[in-house]
N, C-alpha and C positions, 0 to 999 in steps of 0.2 A: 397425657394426651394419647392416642387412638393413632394406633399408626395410618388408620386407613384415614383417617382427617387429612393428616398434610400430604397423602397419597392424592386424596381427591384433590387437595386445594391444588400442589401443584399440577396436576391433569387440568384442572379448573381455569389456571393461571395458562399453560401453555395451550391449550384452547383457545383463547380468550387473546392471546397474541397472532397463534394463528391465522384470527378473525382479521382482527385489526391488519396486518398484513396484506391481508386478499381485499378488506375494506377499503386499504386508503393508498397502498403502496402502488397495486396495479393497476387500477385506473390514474396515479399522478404519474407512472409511466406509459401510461396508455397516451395519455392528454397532451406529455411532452414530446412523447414520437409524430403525434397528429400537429402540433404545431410547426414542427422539423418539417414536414411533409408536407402543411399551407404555405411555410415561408419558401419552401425549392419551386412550390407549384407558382408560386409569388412574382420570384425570379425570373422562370420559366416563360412566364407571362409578359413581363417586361421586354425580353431580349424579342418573345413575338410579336409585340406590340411596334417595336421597334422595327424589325423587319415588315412590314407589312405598311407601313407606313415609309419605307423606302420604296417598296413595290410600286405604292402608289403615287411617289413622286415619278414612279419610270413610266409606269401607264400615264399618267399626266403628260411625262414629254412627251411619248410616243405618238400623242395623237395630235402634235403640235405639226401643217405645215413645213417646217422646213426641215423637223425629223423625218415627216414620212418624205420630203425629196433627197433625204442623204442616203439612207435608207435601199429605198429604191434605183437610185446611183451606184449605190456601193455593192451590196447584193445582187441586183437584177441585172447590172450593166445600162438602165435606160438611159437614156437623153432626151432630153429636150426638143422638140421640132424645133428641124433649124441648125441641130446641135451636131456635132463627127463627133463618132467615139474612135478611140484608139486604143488597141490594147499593143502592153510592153512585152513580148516574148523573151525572155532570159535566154541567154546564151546559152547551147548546151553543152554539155563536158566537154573538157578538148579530147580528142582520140591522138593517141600515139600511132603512125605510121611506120609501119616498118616493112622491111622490104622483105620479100620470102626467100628463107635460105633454100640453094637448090644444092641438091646431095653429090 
């Protein structure tokens, strides 16, 4: 046999693996990083789906009547005609009194 035969063949063979490699290996890791990356976007989707759908139960209340009178109560201070407001002052610090040393 012709040394350069099984020279070529295996050049031929390690080619031909090469191929296969670049054929089939890195687009099935191509394919599995892109499905990692649909199912996070998936997720992602869900937890906004979720939020957004809480939003819009709070827009819903907010424009309920007796939220926009708490509301308006609680933030603005209003009342009602008719109505006294009163507001609670806190006490303020107690102060220590003390008498002035004289020298």
């Amino acid at each position: 046999m012709n040394p350069w035969s099984v020279r070529l063949r295996i050049a031929a063979f390690a080619t031909l693996f090469v191929f296969v490699l670049f054929a089939f290996v890195y687009p099935a890791r191509a394919w599995l990083a892109q499905r990692h990356q649909v199912n996070q976007v998936r997720r992602d989707l869900a937890v906004l789906d979720q939020q957004n759908a809480e939003l819009q139960r709070e827009a819903n209340r907010l424009q309920t009547p007796a939220e926009i009178e708490r509301l308006a109560r609680l933030r603005f201070h209003m009342v009602k005609p008719g109505e006294q407001a009163y507001t609670v002052v806190p006490e303020g610090p107690a102060t220590a009194t003390t008498t002035p040393s004289t020298p």
